[in-house]
DSSP file (Angstrom, degrees, kcal/mol; ACC not computed):
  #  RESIDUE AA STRUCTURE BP1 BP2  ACC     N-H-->O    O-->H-N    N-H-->O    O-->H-N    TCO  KAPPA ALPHA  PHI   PSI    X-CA   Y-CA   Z-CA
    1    1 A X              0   0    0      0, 0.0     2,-0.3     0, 0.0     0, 0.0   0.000 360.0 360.0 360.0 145.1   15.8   11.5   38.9
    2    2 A X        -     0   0    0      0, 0.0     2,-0.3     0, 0.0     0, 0.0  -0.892 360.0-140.6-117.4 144.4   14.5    8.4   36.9
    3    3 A X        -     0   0    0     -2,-0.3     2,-0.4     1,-0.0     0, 0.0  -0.642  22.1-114.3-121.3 151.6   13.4    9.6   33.4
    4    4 A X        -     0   0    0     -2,-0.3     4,-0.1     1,-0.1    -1,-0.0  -0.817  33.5-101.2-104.4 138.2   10.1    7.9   32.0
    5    5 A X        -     0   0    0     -2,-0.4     3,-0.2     1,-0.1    -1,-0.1   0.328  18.5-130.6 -37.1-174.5   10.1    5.7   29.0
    6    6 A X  S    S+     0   0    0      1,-0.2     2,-0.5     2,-0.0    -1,-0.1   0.521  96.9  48.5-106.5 -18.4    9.1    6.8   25.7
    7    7 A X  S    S-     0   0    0      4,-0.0    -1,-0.2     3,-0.0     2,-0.1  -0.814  80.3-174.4-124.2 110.2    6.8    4.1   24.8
    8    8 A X     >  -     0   0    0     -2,-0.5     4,-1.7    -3,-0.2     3,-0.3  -0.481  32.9-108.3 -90.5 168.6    4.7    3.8   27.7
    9    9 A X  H  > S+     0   0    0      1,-0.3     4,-4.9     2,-0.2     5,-0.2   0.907 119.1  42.1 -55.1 -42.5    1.9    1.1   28.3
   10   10 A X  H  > S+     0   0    0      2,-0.3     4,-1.7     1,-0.3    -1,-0.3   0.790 108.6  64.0-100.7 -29.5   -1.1    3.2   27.9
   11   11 A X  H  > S+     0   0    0     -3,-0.3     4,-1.2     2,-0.2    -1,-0.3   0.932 104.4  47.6 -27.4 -64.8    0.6    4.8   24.8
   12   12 A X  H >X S+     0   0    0     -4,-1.7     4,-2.5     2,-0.2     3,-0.7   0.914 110.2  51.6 -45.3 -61.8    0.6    1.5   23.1
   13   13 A X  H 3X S+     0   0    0     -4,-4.9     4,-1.5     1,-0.2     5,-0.2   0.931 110.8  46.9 -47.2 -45.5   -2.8    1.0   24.0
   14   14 A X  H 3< S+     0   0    0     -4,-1.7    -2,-0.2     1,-0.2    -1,-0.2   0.586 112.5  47.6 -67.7 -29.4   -3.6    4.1   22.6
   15   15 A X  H XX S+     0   0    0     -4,-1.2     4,-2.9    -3,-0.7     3,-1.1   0.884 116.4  47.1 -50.8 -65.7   -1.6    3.6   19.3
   16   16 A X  H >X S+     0   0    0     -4,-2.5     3,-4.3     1,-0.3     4,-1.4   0.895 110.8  47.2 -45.3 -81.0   -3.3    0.1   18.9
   17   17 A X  H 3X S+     0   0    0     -4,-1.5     4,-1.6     1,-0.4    -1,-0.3   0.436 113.1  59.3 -44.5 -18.8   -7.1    1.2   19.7
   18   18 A X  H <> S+     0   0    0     -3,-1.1     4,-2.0    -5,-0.2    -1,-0.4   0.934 106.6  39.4 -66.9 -70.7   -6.2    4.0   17.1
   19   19 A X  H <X S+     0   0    0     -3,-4.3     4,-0.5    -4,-2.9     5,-0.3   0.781 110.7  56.6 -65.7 -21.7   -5.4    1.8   14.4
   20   20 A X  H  X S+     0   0    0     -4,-1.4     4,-7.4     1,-0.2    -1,-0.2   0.994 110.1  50.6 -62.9 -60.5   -8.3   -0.7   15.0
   21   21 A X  H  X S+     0   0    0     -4,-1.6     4,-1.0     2,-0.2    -2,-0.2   0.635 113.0  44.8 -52.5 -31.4  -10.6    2.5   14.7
   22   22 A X  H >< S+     0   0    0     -4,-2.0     3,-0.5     2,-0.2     4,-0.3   0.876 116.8  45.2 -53.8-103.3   -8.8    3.6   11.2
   23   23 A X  H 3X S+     0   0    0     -4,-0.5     4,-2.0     2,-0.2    -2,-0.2   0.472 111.2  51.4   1.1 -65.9   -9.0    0.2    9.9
   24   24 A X  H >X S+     0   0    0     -4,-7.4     3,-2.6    -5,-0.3     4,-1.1   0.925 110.8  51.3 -37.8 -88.1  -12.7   -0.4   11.1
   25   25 A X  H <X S+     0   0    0     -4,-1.0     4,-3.3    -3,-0.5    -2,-0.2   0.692 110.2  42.6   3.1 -85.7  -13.5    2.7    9.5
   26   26 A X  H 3> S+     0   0    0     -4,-0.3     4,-1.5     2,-0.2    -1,-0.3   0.840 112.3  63.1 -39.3 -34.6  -11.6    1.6    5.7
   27   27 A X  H XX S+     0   0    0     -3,-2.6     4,-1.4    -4,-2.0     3,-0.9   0.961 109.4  37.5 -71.8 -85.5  -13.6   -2.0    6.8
   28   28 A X  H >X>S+     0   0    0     -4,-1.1     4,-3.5     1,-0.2     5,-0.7   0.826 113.5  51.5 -21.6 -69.5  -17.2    0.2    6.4
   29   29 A X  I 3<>S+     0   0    0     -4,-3.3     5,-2.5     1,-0.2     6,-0.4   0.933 116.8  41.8 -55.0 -30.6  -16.4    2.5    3.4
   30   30 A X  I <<5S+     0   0    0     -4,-1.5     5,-0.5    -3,-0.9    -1,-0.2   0.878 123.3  35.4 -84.7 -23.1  -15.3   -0.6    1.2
   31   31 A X  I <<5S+     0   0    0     -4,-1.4    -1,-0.2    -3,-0.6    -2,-0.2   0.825 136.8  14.1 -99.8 -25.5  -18.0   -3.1    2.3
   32   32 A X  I  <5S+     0   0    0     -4,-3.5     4,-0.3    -5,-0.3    -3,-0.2   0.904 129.4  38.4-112.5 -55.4  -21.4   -0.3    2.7
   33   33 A X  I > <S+     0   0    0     -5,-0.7     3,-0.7     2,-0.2     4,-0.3   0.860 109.7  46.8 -89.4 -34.6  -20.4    2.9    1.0
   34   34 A X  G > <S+     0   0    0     -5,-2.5     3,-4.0     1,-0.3     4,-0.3   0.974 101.5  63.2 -49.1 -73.8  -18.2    2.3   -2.4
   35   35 A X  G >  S+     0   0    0     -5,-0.5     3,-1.0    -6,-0.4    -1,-0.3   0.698  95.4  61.4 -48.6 -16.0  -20.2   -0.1   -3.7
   36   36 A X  G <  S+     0   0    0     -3,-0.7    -1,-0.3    -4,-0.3    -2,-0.2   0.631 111.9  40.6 -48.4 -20.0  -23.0    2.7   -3.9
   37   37 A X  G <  S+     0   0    0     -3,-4.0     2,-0.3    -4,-0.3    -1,-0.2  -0.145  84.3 121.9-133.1  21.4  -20.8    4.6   -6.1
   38   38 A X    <   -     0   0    0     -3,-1.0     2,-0.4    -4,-0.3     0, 0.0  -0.829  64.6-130.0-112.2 133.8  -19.3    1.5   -8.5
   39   39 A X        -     0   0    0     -2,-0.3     2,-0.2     2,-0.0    -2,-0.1  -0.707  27.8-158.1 -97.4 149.6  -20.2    2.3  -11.9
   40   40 A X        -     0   0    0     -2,-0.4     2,-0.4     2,-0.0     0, 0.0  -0.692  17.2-126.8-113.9 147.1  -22.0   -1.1  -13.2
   41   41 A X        +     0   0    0     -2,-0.2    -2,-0.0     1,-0.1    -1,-0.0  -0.795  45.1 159.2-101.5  90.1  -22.1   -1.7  -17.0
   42   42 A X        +     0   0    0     -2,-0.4    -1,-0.1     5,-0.0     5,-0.1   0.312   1.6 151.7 -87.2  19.8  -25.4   -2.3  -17.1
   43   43 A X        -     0   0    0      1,-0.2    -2,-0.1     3,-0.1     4,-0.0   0.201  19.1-175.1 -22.2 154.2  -26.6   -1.7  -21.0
   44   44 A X  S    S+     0   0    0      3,-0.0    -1,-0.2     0, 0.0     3,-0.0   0.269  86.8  38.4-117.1 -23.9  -29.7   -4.0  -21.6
   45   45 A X  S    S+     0   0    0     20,-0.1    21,-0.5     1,-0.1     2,-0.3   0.736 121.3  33.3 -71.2 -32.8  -29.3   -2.6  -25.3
   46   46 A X  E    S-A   65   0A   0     19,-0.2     2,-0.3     2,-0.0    19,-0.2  -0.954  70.3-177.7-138.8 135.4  -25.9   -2.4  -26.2
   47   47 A X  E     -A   64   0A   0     17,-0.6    17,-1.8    -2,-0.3     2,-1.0  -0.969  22.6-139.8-156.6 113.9  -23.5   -5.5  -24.3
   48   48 A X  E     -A   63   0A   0     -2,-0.3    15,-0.2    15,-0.2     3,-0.1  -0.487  18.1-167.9 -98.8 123.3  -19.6   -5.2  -25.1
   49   49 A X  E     -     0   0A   0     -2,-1.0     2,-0.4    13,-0.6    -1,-0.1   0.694  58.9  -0.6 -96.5   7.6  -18.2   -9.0  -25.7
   50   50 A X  E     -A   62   0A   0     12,-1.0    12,-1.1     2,-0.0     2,-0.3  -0.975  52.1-163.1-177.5 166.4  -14.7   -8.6  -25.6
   51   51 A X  E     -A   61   0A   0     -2,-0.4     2,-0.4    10,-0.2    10,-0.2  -0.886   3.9-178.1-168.3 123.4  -12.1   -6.3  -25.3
   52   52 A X  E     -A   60   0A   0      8,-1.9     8,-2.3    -2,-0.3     2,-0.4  -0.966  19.6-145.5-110.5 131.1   -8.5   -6.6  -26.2
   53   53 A X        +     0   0    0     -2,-0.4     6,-0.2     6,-0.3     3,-0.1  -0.887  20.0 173.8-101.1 156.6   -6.1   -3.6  -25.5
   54   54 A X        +     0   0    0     -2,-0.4     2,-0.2     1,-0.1    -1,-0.1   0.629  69.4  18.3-111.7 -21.8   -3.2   -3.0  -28.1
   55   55 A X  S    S-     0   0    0      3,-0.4    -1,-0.1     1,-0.1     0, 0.0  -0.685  89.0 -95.5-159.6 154.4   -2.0   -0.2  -26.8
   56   56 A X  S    S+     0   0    0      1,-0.2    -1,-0.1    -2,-0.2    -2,-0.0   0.981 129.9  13.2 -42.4 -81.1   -2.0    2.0  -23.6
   57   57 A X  S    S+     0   0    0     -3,-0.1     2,-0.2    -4,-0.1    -1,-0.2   0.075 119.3  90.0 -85.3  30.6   -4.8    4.0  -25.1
   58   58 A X        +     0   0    0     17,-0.1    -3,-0.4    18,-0.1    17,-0.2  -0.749  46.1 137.3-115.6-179.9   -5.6    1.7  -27.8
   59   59 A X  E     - B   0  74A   0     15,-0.7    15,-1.9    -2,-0.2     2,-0.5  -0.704  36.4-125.4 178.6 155.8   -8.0   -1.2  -27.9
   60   60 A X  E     -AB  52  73A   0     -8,-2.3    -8,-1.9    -2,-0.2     2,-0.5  -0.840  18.8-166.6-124.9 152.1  -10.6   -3.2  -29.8
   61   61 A X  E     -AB  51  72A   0     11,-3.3    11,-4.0    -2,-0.5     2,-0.5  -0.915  19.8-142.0-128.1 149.6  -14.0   -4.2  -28.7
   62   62 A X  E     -AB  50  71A   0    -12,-1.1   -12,-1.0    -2,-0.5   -13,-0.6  -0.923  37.2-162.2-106.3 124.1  -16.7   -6.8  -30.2
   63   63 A X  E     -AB  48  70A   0      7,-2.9     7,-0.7    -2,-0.5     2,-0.4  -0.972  10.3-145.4-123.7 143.8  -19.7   -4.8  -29.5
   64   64 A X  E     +AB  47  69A   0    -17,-1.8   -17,-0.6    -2,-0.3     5,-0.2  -0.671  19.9 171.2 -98.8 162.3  -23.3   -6.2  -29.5
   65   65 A X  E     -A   46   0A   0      3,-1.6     2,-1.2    -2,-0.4   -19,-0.2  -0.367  67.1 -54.7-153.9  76.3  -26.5   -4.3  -30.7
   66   66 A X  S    S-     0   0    0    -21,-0.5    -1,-0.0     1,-0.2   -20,-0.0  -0.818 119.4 -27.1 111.4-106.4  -29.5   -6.3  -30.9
   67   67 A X  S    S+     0   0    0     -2,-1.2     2,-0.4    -3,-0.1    20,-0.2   0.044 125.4  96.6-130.7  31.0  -28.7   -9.1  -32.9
   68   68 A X        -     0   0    0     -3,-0.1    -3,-1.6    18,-0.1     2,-0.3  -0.936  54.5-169.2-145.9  95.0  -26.0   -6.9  -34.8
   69   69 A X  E     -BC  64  85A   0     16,-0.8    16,-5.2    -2,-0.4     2,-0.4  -0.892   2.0-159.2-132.5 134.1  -22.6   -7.2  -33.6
   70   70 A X  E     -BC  63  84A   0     -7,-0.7    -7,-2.9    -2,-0.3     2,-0.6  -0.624  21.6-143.2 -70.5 125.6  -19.2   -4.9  -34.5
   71   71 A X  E     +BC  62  83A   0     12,-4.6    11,-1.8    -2,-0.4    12,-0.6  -0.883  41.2 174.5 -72.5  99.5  -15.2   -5.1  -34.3
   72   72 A X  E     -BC  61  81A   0    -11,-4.0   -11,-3.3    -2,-0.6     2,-0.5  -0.864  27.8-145.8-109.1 142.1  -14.3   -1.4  -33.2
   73   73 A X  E     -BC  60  80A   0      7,-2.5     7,-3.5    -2,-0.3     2,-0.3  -0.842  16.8-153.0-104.3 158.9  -11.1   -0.1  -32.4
   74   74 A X  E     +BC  59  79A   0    -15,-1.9   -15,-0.7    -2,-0.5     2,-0.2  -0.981  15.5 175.9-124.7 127.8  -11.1    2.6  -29.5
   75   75 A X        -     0   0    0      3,-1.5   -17,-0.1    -2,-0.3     5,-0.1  -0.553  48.1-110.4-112.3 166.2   -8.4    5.5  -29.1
   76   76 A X  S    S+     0   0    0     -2,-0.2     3,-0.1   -19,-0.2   -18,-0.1   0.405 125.2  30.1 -77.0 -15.5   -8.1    8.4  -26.7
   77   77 A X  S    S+     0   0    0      1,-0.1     2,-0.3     0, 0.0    -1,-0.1   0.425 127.8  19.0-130.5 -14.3   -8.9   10.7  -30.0
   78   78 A X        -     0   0    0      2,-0.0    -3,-1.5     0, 0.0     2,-0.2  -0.821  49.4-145.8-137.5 171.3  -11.2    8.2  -32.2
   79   79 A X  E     -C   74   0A   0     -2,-0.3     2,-0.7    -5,-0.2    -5,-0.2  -0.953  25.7-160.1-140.9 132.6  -13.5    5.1  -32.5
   80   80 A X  E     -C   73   0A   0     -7,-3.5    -7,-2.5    -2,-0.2     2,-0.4  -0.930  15.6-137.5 -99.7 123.4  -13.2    3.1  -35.8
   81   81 A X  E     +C   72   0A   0     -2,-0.7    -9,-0.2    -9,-0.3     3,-0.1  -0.912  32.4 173.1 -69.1 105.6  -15.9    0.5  -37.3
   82   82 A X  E     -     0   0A   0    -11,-1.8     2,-0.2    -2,-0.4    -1,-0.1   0.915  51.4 -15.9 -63.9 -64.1  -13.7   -2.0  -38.4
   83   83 A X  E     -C   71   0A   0    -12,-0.6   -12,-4.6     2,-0.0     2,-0.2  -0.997  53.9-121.2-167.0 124.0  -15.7   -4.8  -39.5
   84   84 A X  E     -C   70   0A   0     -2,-0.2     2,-0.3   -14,-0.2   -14,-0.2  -0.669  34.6-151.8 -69.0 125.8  -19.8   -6.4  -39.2
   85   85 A X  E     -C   69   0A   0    -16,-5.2   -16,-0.8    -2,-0.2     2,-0.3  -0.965  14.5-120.3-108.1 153.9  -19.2   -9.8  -37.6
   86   86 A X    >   -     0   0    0     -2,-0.3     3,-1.4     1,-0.1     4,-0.2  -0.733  28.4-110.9 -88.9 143.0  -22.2  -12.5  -38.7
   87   87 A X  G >> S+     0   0    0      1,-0.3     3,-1.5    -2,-0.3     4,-0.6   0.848 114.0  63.2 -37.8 -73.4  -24.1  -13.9  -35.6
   88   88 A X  G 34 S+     0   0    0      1,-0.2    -1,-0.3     2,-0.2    -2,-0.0   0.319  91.2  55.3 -86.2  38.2  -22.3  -17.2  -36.5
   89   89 A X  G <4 S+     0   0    0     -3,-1.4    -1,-0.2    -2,-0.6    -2,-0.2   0.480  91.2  74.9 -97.5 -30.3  -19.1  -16.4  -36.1
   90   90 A X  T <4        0   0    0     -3,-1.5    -2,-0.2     1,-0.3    -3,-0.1   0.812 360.0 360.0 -60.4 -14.1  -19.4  -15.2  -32.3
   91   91 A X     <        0   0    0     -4,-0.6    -1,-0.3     0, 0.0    -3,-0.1   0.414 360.0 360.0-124.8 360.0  -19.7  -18.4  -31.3
């Protein structure tokens, strides 16, 4: 008696055609469906111009507001108003 391989042709195919069909699949959600669900900063009011982190949870942000812009630092437990910066200084 002749024992039959273990990886036979039509196995392989069946492996491949598998993985194409995953793949494809990952190919679709990332190009059509995510990007439905990607949160955008879109403010038109409020427009953040920089951001340093210091910290895991820590960080500071140059925030705009009009024509009004703030140093703030951001924590997991707070936000802080450091400092008003003057309109010529951003630049």
């Amino acid at each position: 008696m002749q024992a039959a391989p273990i990886f036979s042709f039509g196995y392989i195919i069946q492996v491949f055609l598998s993985l194409v069909i995953v793949l494809a699949f990952i190919y679709f959600l990332g190009r059509y469906i995510l990007p439905k669900f990607k949160m955008t900063n879109s403010g038109k009011l409020i427009k953040v111009l920089d951001k340093v982190y210091l910290e895991p949870q820590v960080s500071t942000q140059i925030i705009q507001v009009g024509n009004s812009a703030w140093l703030i630092a951001i924590s997991n437990k707070r936000v802080t108003r450091i400092d008003k910066i003057e309109k010529e200084d951003l630049n």
